[in-house]
Biotite code that builds the C-alpha atoms (Angstrom):
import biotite.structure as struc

atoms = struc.array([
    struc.Atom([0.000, 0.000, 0.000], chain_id="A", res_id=1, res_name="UNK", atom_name="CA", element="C"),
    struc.Atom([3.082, 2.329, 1.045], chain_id="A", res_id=2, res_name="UNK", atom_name="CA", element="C"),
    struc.Atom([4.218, 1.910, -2.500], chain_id="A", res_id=3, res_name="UNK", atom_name="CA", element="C"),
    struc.Atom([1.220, 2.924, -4.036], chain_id="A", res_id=4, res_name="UNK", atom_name="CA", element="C"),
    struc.Atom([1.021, 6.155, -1.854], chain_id="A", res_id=5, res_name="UNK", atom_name="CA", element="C"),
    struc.Atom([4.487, 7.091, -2.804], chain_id="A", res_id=6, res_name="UNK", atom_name="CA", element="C"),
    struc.Atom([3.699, 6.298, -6.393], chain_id="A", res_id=7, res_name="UNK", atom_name="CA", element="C"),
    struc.Atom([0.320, 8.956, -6.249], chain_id="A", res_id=8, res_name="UNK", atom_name="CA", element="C"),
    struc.Atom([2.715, 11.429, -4.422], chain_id="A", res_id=9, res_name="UNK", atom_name="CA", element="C"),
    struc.Atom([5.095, 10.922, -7.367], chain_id="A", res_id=10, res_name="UNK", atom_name="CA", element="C"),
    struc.Atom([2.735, 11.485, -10.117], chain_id="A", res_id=11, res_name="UNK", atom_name="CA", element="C"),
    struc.Atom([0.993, 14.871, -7.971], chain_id="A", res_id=12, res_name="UNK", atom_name="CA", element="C"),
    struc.Atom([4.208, 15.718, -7.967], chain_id="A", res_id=13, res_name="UNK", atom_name="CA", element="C"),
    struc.Atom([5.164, 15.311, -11.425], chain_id="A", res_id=14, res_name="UNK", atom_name="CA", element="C"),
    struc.Atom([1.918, 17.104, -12.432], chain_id="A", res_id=15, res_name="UNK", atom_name="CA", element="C"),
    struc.Atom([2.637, 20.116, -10.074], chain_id="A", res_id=16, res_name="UNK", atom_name="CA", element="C"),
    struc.Atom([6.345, 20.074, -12.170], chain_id="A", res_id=17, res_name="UNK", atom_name="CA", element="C"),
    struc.Atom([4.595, 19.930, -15.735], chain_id="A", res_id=18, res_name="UNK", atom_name="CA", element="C"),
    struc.Atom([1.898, 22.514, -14.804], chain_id="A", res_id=19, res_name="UNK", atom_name="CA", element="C"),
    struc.Atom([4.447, 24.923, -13.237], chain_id="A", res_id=20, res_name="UNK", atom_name="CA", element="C"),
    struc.Atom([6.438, 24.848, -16.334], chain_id="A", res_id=21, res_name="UNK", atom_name="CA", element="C"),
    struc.Atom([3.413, 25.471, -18.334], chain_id="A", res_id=22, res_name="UNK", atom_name="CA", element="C"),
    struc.Atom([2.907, 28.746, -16.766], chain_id="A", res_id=23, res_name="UNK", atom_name="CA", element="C"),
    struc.Atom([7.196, 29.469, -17.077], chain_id="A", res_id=24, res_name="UNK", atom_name="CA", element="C"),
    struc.Atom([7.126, 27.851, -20.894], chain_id="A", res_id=25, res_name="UNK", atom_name="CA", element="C"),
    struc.Atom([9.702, 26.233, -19.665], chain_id="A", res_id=26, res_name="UNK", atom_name="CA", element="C"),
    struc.Atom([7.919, 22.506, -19.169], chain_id="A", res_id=27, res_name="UNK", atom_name="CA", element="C"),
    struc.Atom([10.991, 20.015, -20.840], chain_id="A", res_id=28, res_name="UNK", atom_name="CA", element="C"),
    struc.Atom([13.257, 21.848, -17.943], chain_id="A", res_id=29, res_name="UNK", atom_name="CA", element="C"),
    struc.Atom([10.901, 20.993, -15.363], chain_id="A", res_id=30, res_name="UNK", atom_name="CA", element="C"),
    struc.Atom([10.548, 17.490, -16.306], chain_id="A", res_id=31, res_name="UNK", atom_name="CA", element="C"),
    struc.Atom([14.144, 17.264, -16.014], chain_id="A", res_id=32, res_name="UNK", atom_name="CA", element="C"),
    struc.Atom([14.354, 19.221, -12.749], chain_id="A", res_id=33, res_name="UNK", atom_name="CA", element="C"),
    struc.Atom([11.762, 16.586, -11.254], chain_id="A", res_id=34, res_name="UNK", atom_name="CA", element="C"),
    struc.Atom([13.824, 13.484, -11.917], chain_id="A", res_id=35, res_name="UNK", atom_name="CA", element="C"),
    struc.Atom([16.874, 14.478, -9.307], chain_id="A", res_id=36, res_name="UNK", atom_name="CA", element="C"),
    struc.Atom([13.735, 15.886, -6.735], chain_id="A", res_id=37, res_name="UNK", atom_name="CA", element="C"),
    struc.Atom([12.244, 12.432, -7.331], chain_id="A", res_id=38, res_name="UNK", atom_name="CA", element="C"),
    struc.Atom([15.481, 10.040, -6.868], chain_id="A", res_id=39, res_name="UNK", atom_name="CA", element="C"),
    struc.Atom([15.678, 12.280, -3.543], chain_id="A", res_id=40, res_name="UNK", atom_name="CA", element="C"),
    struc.Atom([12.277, 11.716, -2.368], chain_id="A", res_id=41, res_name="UNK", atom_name="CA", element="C"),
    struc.Atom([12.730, 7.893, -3.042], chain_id="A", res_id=42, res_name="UNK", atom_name="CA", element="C"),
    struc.Atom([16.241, 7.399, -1.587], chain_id="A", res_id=43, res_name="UNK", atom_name="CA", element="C"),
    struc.Atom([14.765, 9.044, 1.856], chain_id="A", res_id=44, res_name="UNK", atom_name="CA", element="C"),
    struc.Atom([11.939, 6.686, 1.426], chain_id="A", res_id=45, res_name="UNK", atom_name="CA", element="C"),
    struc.Atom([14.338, 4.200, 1.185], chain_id="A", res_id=46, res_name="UNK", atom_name="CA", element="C"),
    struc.Atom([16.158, 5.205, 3.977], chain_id="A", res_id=47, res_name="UNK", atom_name="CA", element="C"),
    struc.Atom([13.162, 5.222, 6.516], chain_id="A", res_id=48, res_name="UNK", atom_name="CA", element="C"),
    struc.Atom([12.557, 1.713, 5.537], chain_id="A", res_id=49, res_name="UNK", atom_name="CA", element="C"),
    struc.Atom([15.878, 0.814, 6.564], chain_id="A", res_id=50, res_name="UNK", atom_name="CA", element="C"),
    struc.Atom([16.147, 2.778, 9.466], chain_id="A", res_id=51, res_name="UNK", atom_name="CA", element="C"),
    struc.Atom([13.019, 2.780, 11.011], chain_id="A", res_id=52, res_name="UNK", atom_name="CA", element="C"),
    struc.Atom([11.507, 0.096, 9.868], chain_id="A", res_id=53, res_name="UNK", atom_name="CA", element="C"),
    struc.Atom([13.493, -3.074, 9.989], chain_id="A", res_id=54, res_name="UNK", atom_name="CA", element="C"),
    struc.Atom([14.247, -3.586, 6.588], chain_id="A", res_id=55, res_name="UNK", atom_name="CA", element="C"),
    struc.Atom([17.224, -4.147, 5.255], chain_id="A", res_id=56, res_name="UNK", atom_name="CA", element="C"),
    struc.Atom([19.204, -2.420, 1.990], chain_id="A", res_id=57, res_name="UNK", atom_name="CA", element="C"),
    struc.Atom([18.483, -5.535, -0.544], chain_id="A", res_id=58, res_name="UNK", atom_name="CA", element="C"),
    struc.Atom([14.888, -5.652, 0.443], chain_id="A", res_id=59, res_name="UNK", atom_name="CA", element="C"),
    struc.Atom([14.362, -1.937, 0.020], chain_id="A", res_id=60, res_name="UNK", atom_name="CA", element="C"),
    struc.Atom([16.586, -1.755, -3.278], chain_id="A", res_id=61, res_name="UNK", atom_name="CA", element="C"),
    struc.Atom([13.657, -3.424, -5.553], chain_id="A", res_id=62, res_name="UNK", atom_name="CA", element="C"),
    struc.Atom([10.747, -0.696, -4.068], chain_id="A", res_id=63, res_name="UNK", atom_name="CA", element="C"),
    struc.Atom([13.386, 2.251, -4.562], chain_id="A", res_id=64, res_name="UNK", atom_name="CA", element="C"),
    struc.Atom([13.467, 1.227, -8.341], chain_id="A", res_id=65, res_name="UNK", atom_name="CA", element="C"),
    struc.Atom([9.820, 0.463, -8.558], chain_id="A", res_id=66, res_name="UNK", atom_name="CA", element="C"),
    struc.Atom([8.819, 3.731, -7.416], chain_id="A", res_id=67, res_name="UNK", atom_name="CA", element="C"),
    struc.Atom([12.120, 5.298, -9.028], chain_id="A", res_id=68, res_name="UNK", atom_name="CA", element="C"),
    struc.Atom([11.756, 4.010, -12.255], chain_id="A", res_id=69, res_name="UNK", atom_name="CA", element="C"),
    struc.Atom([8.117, 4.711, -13.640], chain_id="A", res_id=70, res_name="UNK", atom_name="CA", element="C"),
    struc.Atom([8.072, 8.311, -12.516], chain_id="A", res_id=71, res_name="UNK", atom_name="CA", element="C"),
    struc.Atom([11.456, 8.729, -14.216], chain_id="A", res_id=72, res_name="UNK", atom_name="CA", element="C"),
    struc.Atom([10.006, 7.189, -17.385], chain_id="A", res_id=73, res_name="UNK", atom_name="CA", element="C"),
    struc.Atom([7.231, 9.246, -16.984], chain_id="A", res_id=74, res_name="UNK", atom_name="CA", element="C"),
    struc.Atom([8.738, 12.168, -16.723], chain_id="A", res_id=75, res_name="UNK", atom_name="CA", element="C"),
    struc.Atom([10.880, 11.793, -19.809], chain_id="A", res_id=76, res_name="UNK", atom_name="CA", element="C"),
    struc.Atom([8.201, 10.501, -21.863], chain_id="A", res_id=77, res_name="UNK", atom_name="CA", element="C"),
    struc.Atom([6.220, 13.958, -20.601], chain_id="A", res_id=78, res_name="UNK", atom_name="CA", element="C"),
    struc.Atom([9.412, 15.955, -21.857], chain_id="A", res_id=79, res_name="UNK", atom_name="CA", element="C"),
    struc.Atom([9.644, 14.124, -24.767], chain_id="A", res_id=80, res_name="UNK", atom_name="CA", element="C"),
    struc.Atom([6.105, 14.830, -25.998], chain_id="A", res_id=81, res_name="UNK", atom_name="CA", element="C"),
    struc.Atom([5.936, 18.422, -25.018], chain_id="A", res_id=82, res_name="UNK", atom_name="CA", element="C"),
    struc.Atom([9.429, 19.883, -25.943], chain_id="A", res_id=83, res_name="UNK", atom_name="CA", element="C"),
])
C-alpha cells in the first residue's frame, strides 16, 4: 500500500512540475528538474525503511526502483512529448 502512496505522491508531484512549467514555458526543464527531486524523495523513502523500519538495503533496493523508475520514465516521456 506504502508503494502505491508514494507512487500517487510521485505522479501529484510530477503534475505540479509539468503545470508549473506550463505557466514558465519552460515545461521540458521541469521534467528534467523533477527526476533528481524524485530520486531524492525515493532514496529518503528508502532510507526510513531501513532505518526505522526493519528492513534491510536488498529488500528496500527493488521498491526504490519500482517507485524510481516509472516516474522517471514518466517524466521523460512527458518531456519528450511536449518539448
Amino acid at each position: 500500500m506504502h508503494t502505491l502512496i508514494m507512487l500517487g505522491s510521485g505522479a501529484i508531484l510530477l503534475a505540479l512540475c509539468l503545470l508549473l512549467g506550463y505557466w514558465r514555458n519552460a515545461v521540458a526543464l521541469t521534467a528534467l528538474w523533477f527526476i533528481p527531486v524524485w530520486f531524492i524523495v525515493a532514496a529518503v523513502n528508502m532510507w526510513v525503511g531501513v532505518t526505522k523500519a526493519g528492513y534491510s538495503v536488498m529488500q528496500e533496493v527493488p521498491f526504490f526502483l519500482l517507485v524510481f523508475i516509472p516516474l522517471t520514465l514518466l517524466a521523460l516521456i512527458a518531456r519528450h512529448m511536449l518539448k
